[in-house]
C-alpha positions in Angstrom: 99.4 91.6 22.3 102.9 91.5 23.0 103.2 89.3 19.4 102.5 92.5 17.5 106.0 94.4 18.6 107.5 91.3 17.1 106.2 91.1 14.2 106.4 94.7 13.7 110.1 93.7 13.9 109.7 91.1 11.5 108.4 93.0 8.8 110.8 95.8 9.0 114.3 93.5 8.8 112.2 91.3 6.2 111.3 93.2 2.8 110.1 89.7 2.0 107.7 88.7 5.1 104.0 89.7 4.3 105.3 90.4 0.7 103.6 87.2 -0.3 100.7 87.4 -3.3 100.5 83.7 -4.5 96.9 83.7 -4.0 96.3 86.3 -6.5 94.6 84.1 -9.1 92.3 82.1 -6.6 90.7 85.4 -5.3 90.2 86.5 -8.1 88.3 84.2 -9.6 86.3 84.6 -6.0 86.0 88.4 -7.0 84.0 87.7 -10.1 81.9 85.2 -8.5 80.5 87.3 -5.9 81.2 91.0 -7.5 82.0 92.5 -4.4 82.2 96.4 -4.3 83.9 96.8 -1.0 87.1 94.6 0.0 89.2 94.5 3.0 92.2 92.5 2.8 92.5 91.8 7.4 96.1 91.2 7.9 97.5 92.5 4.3 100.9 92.4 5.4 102.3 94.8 3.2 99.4 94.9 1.2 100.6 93.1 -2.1 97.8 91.0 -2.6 95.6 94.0 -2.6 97.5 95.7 -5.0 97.6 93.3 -7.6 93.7 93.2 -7.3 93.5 96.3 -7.6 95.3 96.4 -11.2 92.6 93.9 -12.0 89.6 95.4 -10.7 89.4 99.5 -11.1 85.8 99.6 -9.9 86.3 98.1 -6.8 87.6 99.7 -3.1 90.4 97.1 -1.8 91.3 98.4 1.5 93.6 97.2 4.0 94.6 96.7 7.5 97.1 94.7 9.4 98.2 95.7 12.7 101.9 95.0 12.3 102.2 97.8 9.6 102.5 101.4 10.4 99.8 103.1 8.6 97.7 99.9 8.0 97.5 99.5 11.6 94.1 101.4 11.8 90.8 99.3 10.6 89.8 101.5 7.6 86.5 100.3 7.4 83.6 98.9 9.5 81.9 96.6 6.7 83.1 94.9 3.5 80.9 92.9 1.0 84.6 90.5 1.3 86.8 89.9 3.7 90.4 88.7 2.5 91.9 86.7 5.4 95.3 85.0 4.0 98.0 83.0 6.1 96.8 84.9 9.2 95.0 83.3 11.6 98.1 81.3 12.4 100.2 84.0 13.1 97.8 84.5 15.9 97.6 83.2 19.4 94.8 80.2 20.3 93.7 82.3 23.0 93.1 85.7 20.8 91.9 84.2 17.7 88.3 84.1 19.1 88.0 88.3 19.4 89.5 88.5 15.5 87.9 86.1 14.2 84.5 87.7 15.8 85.4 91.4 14.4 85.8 89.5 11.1 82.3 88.4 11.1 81.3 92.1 12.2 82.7 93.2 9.2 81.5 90.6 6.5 79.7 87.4 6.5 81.8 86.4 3.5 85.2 85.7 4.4 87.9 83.9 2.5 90.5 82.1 4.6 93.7 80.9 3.6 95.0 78.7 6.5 98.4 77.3 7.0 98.4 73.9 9.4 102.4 73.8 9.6 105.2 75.6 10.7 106.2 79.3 8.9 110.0 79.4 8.0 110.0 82.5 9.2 111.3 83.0 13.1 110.2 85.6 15.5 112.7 87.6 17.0 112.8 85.8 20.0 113.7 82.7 18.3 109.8 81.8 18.5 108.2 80.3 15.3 105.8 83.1 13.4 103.1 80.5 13.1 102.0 80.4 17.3 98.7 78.3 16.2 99.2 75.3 14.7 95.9 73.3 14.3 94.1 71.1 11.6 91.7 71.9 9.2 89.3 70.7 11.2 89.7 72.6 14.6 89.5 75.9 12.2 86.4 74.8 11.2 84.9 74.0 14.3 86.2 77.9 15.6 85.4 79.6 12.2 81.4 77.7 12.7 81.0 79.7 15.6 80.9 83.0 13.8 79.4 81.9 10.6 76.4 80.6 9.0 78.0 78.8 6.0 81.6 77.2 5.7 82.7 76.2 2.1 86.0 74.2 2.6 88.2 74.1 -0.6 91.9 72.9 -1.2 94.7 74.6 -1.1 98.0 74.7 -3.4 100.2 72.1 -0.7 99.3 69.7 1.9 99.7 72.1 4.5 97.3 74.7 3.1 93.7 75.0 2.9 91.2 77.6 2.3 87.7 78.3 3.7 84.8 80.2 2.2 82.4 81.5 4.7 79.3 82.0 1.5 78.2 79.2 -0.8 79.7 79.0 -4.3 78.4 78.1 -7.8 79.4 75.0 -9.3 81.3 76.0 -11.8 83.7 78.3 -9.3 84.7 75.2 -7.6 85.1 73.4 -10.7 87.6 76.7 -11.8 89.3 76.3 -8.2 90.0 72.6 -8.1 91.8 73.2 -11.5 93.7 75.7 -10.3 95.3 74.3 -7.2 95.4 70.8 -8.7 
């Protein structure tokens, strides 16, 4: 919609915005639990995330797609063994997230979402605040059960952060995971 121009905008005045790769050692550790050989990172940004993976993991194909990036703006793939979706959703508005969310699940049945459930710093530029869809943990899951079989809540690094895995995990990942955002 008419969000995309904007944040087409957004990333061109802002090296920083969609720079971000803080989640680098969480999905990771996701990576070599479920040895994925295709990975789409939906809504890269500027695709830093996906490039540090890929210095980590040779053998695998990180692809990725975000429609506010010239030349990322085309979906590069129609399935992925994992879907990377991080600090996205919220970017997006209530009334559009149900189509994404539903080409996600087209894609992959294992997902990993990184949700945000408080305002962005960053601002539009129409003064509007980059995160349009502000909602509790709990009103994802209730969208994101609609698409998939299996949620796997797990914490994020701040209050206002939480992640979701849309697969089941072993024991000793969530063990790994809790230590690492403690």
């Amino acid at each position: 919609g008419k969000n995309i121009l904007l944040y087409c905008d957004l990333h061109r005045e802002n090296a920083d915005f969609g720079a971000a790769s803080d989640m680098v050692e969480e999905v990771s550790l996701l990576i070599r639990e479920l040895e994925p050989k295709t990975v789409l990172d939906y809504g890269c940004g500027k695709g830093a995330l996906i490039d540090r993976l890929a210095e980590r993991f040779p053998d695998i194909a990180f692809h990725g797609y975000d429609p506010a990036i010239p030349g990322r703006d085309v979906l590069p793939v129609d399935r992925a063994d994992l879907v990377i979706n991080m600090d996205v959703l919220e970017h997006i508005p209530e009334n559009e997230l149900p189509p994404v969310i539903e080409e996600i699940s087209r894609i992959s049945q294992t997902v990993v979402f990184g949700l945000h459930h408080g305002p962005a710093r960053a601002v539009l530029p129409n003064g509007e605040n980059a995160h349009c869809t502000i909602k509790p943990r709990e009103w994802y899951h209730e969208l994101l059960q609609k698409y998939f079989s299996a949620l796997t809540p797990l914490p994020g690094k701040h209050f206002f952060v939480s992640v979701v895995l849309t697969s089941d995990v072993s024991p000793e990942f969530r063990e790994k995971y809790a230590e690492m955002t403690r």
